[in-house]
N, C-alpha and C positions, 0 to 999 in steps of 0.2 A: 692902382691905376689899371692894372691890367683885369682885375676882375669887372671894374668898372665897363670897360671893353666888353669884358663875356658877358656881362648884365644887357648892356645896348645891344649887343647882336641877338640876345636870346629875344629882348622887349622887340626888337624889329621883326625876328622873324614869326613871336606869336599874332603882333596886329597885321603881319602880312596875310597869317591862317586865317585869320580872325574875319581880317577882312575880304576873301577869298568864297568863305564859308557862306559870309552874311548876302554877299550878291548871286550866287547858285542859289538861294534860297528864296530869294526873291523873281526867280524867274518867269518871267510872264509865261503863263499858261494860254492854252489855245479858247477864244470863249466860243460859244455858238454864238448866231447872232439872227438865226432864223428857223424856223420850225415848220415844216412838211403838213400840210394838211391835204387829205385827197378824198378827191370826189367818188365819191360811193355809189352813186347811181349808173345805171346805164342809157338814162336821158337824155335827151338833147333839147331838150324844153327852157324856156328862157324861165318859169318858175323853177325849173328846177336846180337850173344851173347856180339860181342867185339864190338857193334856199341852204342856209347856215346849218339845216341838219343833215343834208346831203356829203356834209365834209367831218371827216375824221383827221386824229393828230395820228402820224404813222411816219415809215419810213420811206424815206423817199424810193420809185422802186414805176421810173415811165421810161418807155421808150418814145422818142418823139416820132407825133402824129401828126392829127388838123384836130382832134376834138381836147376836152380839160380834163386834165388828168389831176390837177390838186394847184395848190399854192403855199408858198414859203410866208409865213405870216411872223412879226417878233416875238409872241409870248408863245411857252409853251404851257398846253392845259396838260397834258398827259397822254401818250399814247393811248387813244381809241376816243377822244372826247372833242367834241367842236371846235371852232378855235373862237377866241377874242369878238365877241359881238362889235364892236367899236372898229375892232382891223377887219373883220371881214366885210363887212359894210361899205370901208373904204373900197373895196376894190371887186365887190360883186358885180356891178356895171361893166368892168373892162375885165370880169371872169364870160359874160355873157356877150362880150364885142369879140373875146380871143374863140369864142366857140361859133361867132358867124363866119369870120374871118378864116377861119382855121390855123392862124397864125398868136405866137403871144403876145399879147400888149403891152406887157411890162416885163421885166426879167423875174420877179415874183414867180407869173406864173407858169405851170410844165402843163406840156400839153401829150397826148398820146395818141396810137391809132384805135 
């Protein structure tokens, strides 16, 4: 009987480890969930502002201005490469409203001086 005792405290305390182990390990990680593209030119041209090779994938790196500094798009292509034809597109219209404006349109995009 008494070993039986030392058997059940020993069994308890290895699925207590066990189970201790298995939920550290499962710990949710931080994801990105947006990716930096900045505007390359020194334009202010409404062709240029909406043109998709004027933006690179980089680090984010604006101080806030009145003109477009880049936009946070969801895929990422790679450091130094366009972004998502499809996302950009969405939102090249209100990339060329946030540089009439001087203000951002959306929280997407960063603007600088």
């Amino acid at each position: 009987m008494k070993n039986m005792k030392n058997y059940a405290f020993a069994l308890v305390a290895m699925v207590i480890a066990l189970g201790s182990f298995t939920l550290m390990s499962f710990k949710k990680s931080e994801v990105q969930t947006s990716y930096f593209y900045e505007y390359t030119s020194s334009s202010t041209s409404q062709l240029d502002i909406e043109n998709i090779n004027n933006y690179q994938r980089s680090e984010q790196s604006c101080e806030p201005g009145d003109h477009v500094c880049g936009v946070n798009l969801p895929s990422n292509t790679g450091l130094g490469n366009p972004p998502n034809t499809a996302e950009f597109d969405a939102v090249k219209s209100q990339l060329w409203a946030s540089e009439q404006s001087g203000e951002a349109q959306t929280d997407q995009i960063q603007m600088k001086d």
